[in-house]
C-alpha positions in Angstrom: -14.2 -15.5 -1.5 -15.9 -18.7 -1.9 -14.9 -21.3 -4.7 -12.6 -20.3 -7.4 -11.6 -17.2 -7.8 -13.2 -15.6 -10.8 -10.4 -15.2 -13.1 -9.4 -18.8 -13.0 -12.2 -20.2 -14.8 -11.9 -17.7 -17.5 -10.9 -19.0 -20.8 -9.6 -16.3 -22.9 -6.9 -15.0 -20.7 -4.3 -17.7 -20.6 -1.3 -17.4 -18.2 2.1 -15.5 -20.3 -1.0 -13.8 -22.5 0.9 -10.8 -23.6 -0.5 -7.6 -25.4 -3.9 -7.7 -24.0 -4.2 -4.0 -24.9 -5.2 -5.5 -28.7 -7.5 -8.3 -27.4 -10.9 -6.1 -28.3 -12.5 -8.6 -25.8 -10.6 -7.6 -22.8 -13.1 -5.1 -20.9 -10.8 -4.9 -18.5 -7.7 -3.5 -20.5 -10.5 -1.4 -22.3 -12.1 0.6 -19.8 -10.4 0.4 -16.4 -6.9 0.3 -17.1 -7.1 3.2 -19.9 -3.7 4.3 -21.3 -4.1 7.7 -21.7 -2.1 9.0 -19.0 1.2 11.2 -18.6 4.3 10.9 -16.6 3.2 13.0 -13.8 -0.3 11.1 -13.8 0.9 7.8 -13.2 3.6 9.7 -10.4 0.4 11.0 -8.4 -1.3 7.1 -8.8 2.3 6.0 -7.5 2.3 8.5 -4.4 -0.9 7.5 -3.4 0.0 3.6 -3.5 2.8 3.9 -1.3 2.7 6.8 0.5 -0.2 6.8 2.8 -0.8 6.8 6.5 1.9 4.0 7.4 4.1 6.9 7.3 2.9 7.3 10.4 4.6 4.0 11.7 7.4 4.5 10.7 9.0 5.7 14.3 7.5 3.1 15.5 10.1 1.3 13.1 12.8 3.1 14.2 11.8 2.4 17.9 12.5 -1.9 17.1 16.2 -0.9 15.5 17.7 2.4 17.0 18.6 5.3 15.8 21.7 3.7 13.4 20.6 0.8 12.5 17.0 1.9 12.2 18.4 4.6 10.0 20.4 3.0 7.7 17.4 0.2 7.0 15.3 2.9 6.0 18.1 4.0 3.6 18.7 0.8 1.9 15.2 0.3 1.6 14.8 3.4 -0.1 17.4 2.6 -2.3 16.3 -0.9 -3.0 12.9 0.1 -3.6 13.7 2.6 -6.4 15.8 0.1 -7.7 13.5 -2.6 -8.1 11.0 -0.2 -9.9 13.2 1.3 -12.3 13.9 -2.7 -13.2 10.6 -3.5 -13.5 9.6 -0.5 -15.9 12.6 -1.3 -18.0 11.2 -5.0 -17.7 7.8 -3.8 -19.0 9.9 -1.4 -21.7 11.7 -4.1 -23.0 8.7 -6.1 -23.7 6.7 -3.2 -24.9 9.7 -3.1 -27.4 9.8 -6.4 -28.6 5.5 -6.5 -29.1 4.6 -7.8 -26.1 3.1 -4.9 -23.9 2.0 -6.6 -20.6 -0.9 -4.1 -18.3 -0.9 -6.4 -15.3 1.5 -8.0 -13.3 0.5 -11.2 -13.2 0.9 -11.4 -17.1 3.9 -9.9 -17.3 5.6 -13.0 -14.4 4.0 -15.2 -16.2 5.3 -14.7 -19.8 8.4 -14.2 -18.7 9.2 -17.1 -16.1 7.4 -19.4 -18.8 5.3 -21.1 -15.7 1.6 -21.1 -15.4 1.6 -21.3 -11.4 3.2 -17.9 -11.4 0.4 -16.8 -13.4 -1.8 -17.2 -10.4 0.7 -16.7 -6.9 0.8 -12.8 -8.5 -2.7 -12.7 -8.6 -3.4 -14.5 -5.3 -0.5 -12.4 -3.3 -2.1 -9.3 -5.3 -5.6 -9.6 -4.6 -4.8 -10.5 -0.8 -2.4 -6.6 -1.0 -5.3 -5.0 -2.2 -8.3 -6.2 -0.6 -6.1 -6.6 2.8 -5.3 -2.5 1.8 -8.9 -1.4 1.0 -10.4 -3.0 4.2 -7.4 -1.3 6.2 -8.5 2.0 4.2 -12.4 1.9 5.4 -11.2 0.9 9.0 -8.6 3.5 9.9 -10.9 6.1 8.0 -13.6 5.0 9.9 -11.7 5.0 13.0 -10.3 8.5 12.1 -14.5 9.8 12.4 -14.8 8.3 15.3 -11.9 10.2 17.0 -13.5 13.7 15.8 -16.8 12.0 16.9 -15.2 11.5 20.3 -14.0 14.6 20.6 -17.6 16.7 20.2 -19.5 14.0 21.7 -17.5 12.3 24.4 -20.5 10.4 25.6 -22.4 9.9 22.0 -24.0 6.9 21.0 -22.5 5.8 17.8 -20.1 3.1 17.7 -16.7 2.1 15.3 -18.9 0.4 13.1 -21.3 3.3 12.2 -18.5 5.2 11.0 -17.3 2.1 9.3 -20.8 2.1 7.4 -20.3 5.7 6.3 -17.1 5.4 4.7 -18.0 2.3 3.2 -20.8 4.7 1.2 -18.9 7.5 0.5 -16.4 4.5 -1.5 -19.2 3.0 -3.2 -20.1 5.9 -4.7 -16.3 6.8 -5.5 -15.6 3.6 -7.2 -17.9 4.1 -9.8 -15.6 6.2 -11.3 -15.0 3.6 -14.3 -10.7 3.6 -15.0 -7.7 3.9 -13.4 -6.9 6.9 -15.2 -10.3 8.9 -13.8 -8.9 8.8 -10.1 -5.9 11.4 -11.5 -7.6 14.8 -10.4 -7.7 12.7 -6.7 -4.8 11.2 -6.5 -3.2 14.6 -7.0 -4.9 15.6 -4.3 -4.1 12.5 -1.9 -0.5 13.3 -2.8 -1.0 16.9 -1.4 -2.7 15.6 1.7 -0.2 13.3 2.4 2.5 15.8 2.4 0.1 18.7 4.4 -0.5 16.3 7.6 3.1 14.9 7.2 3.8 18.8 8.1 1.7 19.0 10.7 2.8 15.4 12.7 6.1 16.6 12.6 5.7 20.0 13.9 3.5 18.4 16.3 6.3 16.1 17.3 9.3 18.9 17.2 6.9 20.5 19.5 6.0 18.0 21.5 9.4 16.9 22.1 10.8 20.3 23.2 8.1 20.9 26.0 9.6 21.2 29.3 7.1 18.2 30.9 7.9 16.4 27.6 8.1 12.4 27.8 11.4 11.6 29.1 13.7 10.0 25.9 14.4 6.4 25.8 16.3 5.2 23.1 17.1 2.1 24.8 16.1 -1.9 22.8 15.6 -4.7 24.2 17.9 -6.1 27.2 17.3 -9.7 25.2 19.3 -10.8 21.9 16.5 -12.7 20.7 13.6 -10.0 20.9 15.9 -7.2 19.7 16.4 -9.9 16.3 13.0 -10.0 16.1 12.1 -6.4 16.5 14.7 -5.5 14.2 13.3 -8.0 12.0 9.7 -7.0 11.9 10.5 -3.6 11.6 12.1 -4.0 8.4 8.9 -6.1 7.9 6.6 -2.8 8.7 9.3 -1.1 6.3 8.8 -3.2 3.4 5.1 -3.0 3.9 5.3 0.7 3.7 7.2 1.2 0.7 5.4 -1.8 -0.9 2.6 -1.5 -3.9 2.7 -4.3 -6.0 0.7 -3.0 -8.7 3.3 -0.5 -10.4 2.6 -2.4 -14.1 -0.9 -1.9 -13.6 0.0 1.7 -12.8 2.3 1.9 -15.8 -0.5 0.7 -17.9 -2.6 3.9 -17.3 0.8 5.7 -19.8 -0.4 6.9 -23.0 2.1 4.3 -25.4 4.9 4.6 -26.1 5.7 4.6 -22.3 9.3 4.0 -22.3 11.0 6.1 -20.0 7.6 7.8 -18.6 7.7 6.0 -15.7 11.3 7.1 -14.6 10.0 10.3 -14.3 6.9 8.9 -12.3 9.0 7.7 -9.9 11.6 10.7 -9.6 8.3 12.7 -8.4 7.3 9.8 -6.2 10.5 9.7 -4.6 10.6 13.4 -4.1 7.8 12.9 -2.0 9.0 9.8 -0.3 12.1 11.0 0.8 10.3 14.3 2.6 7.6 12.6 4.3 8.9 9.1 5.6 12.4 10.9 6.8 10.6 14.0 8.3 8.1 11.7 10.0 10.1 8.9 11.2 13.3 11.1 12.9 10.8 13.4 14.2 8.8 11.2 16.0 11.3 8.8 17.6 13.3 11.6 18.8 9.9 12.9 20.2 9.3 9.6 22.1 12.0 7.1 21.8 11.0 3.9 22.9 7.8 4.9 24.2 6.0 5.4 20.7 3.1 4.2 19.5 2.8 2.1 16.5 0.9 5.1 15.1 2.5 8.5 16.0 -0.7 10.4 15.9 -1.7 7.8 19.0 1.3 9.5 20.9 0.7 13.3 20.3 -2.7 12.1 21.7 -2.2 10.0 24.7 -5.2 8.5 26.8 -4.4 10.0 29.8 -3.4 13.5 30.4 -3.9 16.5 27.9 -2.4 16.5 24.1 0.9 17.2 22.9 0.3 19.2 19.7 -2.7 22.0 19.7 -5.9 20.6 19.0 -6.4 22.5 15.9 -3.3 20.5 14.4 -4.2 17.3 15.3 -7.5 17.4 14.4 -6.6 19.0 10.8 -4.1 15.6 10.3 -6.7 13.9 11.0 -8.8 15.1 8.4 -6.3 14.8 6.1 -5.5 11.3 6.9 -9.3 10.9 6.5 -9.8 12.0 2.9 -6.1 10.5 1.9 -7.6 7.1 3.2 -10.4 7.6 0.7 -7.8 8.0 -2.2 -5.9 4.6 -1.3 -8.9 2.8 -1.1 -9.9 3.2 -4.5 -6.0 2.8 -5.8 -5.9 -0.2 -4.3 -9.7 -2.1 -5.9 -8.6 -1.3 -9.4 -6.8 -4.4 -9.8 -9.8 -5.9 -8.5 -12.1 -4.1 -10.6 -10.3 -4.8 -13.3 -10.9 -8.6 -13.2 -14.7 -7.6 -12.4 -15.2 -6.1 -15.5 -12.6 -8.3 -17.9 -15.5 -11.8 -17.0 -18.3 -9.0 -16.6 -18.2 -6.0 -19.2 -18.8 -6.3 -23.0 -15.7 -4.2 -24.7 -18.0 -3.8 -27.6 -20.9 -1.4 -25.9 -19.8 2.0 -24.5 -18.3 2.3 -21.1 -21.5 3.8 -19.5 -23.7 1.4 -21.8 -26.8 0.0 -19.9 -25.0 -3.3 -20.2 -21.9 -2.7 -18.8 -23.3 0.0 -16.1 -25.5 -2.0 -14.2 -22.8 -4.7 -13.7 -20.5 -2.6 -12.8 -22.6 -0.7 -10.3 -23.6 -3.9 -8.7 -20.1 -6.1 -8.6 -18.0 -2.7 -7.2 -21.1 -2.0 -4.2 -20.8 -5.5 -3.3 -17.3 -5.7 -3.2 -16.9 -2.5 -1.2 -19.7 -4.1 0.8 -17.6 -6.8 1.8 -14.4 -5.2 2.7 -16.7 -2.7 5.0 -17.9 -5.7 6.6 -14.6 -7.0 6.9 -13.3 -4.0 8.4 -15.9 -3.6 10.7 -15.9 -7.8 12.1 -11.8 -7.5 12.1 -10.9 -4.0 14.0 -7.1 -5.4 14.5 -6.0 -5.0 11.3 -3.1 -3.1 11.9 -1.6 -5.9 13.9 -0.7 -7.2 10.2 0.6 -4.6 8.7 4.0 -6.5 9.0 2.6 -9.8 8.1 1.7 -8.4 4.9 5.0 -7.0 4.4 6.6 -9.9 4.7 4.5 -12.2 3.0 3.3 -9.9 0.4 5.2 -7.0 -0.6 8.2 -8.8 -0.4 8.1 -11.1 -3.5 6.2 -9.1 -5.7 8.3 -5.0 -4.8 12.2 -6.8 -3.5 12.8 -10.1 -5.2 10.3 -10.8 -8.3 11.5 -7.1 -10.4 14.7 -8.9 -10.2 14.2 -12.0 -11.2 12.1 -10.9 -14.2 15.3 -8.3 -14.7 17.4 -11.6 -15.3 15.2 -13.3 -17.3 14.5 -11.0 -19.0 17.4 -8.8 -20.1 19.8 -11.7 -19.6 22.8 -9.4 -18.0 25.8 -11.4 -18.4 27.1 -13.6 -14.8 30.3 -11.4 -15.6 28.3 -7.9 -15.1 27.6 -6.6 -11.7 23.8 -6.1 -11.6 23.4 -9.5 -12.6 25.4 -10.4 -9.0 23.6 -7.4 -7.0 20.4 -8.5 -8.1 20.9 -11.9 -7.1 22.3 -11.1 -3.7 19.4 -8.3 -3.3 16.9 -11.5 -4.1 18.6 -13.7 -1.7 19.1 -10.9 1.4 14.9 -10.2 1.1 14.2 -13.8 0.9 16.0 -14.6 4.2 14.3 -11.3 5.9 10.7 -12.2 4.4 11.0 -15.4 5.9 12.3 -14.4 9.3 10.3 -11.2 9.4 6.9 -13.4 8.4 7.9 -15.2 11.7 8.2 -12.5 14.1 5.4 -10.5 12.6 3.2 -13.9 13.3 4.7 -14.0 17.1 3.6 -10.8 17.7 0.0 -11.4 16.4 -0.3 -14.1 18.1 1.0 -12.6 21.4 -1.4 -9.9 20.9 -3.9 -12.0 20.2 -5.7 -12.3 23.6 -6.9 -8.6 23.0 -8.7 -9.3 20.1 -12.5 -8.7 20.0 -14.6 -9.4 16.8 -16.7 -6.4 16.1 -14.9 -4.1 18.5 -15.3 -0.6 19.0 -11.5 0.2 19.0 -9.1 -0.3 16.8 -6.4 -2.7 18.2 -2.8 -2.1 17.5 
C-alpha cells in the first residue's frame, strides 16, 4: 500500500472506540461483521482460520526438534493456544458486560491498554497476517492446479502464474459474498475438507512408511549446538504460525449477542479438530521420513525422482481438497480487510446490496484480490516466511497480547496464580519470538540465492 493506510485518516473511529455495534455510521460493523451467528458458526470460521494446509508442515516441525522435544512443543502450544483464547473471549465478555462490546481487535487493545499506538500495531501486524495469508492462499492454490496440470499434461504450456490468474477469479467472485457471517455454509465445508485430506496424508504416510524400499529413517538433528537452537527455534516459530489467527474478536463478533460463553463452545469444536489433524499429521509423517522431510509433506509422498509413495488416486484427491480448503482461508482471512473497505466506503443507511454500496464494494474487493494475485504470482517463495510470520506476527497478537489485556483487564490479584502464569507465558513467547524472528530471517536469507521473481515453482 502506498501512503497512509486508509483507516488512519478516518475521523470517526478513534483508537479505545468501544461499542461500534451502536455507531449506525459504522458500515463496517453493519454489514460485514453481522452478529447473527451461533456457537458452532463462529467454531467452523475458527477451524478454517487456523487449521489449513500448514498442517502439512508440521513434520517438517518435528524434523528441527526430535521426536521429544518436538512433541512436547506441540503440546504446550496446544495448551497455550487454547488458553490464550479462552482469555481473550472472557476479555471480550467482560467488556460486553460492562457496555463496552468491542468487534475488532484493534479496538478492543486499544481501550484497554489506554494507548493510541496500540490502536494501530494491531492493525498494522493484522493487516500484514491477513493479506501475507490470502496471497499465500492464491499461491499454494494456484500451485496445487499446476501439480494436476502437470500431471495430464507433463509437457503443457501454461505456467504458475496462469493458474495464479484463475484462482485469483474464482476469489473475486467469492468475496462478494458481503459478511462474515455468509462464508458459514463454506467454512463448514473447509472444516470437512481439512479433516478428509488430513486422512488421506496420513494414510499415505503410514503407507508409505511401511513399504519394504521405504526411505531409510533418520531421526538424527543437527551434529552443531547452534543450528539445532535455531531449528528448534524456528520450528516453534512454524508452530506458532500454525496455530496462529489473530482475528478471533472479529470472529466472535459474527455471535448473535449476548455472546458470553458462545465462544467456549466454538473453540471446544475447533480443538476437536485440532487435536486430530495436527497430531495425526505431524507423527505420521516424521515417522514416515524422519529427517528427510519436506517442509510440506505432500512434497515427500511425491518426490521428483522416482515413482510416488501413496496411490495416485490419494494424492491427487488431497490435493483437491487442499485446493478448495485454500479457497475458504482466503476469504477468512480479507474480512478484516473488507471490513475497513466498507467502514470509509459503504453508507450504513442504504441496504447492503444498494447501488451505492454495491458498486463500491465490487470494485475495492476485485482490486484488492487483484493485488494479492499479483503478489502471489511476482513472489512464488512465500512459504519461506511462514516462520517469519509466526514470529513476528502471530506471536503478540495469539501468545502474549490475550494476556496482557487478561491483566488489565480483570485485574487478577499478584497473589493468584494466573496472574504469575500469564506473566511468565508473556515473557517465555517474547524471548522465543525474538529468537525465532532471527533464525526464521537466517534461513530466508540463506535461501535466498534461489529466489526468482515471477517463477514458475514454488520455492520452499
Amino acid at each position: 500500500m502506498n501512503g497512509k493506510p486508509p483507516y488512519a485518516s478516518v475521523p470517526e473511529e478513534k483508537p479505545g472506540a468501544c461499542n461500534a455495534k451502536s455507531d449506525p455510521a459504522d458500515a463496517g460493523a453493519t454489514f460485514v461483521l453481522q452478529s447473527k451467528g451461533t456457537w458452532y458458526h463462529a467454531g467452523f470460521h475458527l477451524t478454517t482460520a487456523i487449521v489449513g494446509p500448514t498442517v502439512l508442515t508440521l513434520p517438517y516441525a518435528l524434523r528441527g526438534m526430535g521426536w521429544a522435544i518436538g512433541l512436547t512443543s506441540l503440546t504446550v502450544v496446544f495448551f497455550v493456544t487454547y488458553y490464550n483464547y479462552a482469555l481473550m473471549s472472557t476479555v471480550s465478555d467482560h467488556c460486553e458486560s460492562h457496555g463496552r462490546r468491542h468487534i475488532r481487535f484493534r479496538e478492543l487493545a486499544a481501550d484497554i491498554l489506554g494507548s493510541g499506538w496500540m490502536f494501530y500495531f494491531v492493525v498494522t501486524v493484522q493487516a500484514t497476517i491477513n493479506t501475507g495469508v490470502s496471497i499465500g492462499s492464491i499461491l499454494l492454490a494456484g500451485d496445487c492446479l499446476q501439480i494436476m496440470y502437470s500431471e495430464l499434461y507433463p509437457d503443457g504450456p501454461l505456467k504458475l502464474y496462469h493458474f495464479i490468474i484463475i484462482v485469483t477469479v474464482v476469489l473475486i467472485l467469492l468475496s462478494q459474498l458481503p459478511s462474515f457471517h455468509s462464508l458459514r455454509h463454506i467454512n463448514l465445508a473447509s472444516l470437512l475438507l481439512c479433516l478428509g485430506y488430513t486422512l488421506l496424508v496420513v494414510v499415505g504416510c503410514f503407507r508409505a512408511g511401511a513399504l519394504k524400499d521405504a526411505p531409510r529413517k533418520d531421526y538424527s538433528l543437527s551434529s552443531s549446538k547452534y543450528d539445532r537452537a535455531l531449528n528448534a527455534f524456528s520450528s516453534i516459530a512454524i508452530l506458532a504460525s500454525v496455530f496462529g489467527n489473530g482475528i478471533l474478536p472479529e470472529i466472535q463478533a459474527t455471535l448473535a449477542p449476548p455472546a458470553a460463553g458462545k465462544m467456549t463452545k466454538a473453540l471446544r469444536l475447533c480443538y476437536l479438530v485440532i487435536f486430530f489433524t495436527f497430531y495425526s499429521a505431524a507423527i505420521s509423517g516424521y515417522w514416515a521420513f524422519g529427517s528427510q522431510v519436506s517442509s510440506n509433506v505432500l512434497e515427500s509422498l511425491m518426490p521428483d525422482s522416482g515413482p510416488s509413495l501413496a496411490p495416485t488416486w490419494l494424492l491427487g484427491l488431497a490435493v483437491v481438497f487442499v485446493l478448495l480448503q485454500l479457497l475458504a482461508i482466503g476469504l477468512v482471512y480479507s474480512q478484516v480487510a473488507y471490513e475497513i473497505m466498507e467502514k470509509n466506503s459503504a453508507d450504513s443507511t442504504q441496504g447492503m446490496f444498494s447501488k451505492r454500496n454495491l458498486i463500491p464494494r465490487i470494485i475495492l474487493r476485485t482490486l484488492y484480490m487483484i493485488f494479492c494475485g499479483f503478489m502471489a504470482a511476482m513472489l512464488p517463495f512465500f512459504g519461506d516466511i511462514v516462520a517469519v510470520v509466526g514470529a513476528i506476527g502471530f506471536i503478540p497478537l495469539d501468545f502474549i497480547l490475550p494476556l496482557l489485556l487478561y491483566n488489565m483487564e480483570i485485574r487478577p490479584s499478584r497473589g493468584k496464580p494466573i496472574y504469575w502464569v500469564n506473566l511468565s507465558i508473556m515473557v517465555i513467547f517474547t524471548i522465543v519470538g525474538i529468537i525465532g524472528a532471527v533464525s526464521s530471517v537466517r534461513k530466508l536469507v540463506i535461501d535466498a540465492n534461489q529466489f526468482k521473481l515471477f517463477s514458475n515453482n514454488v520455492i520452499d
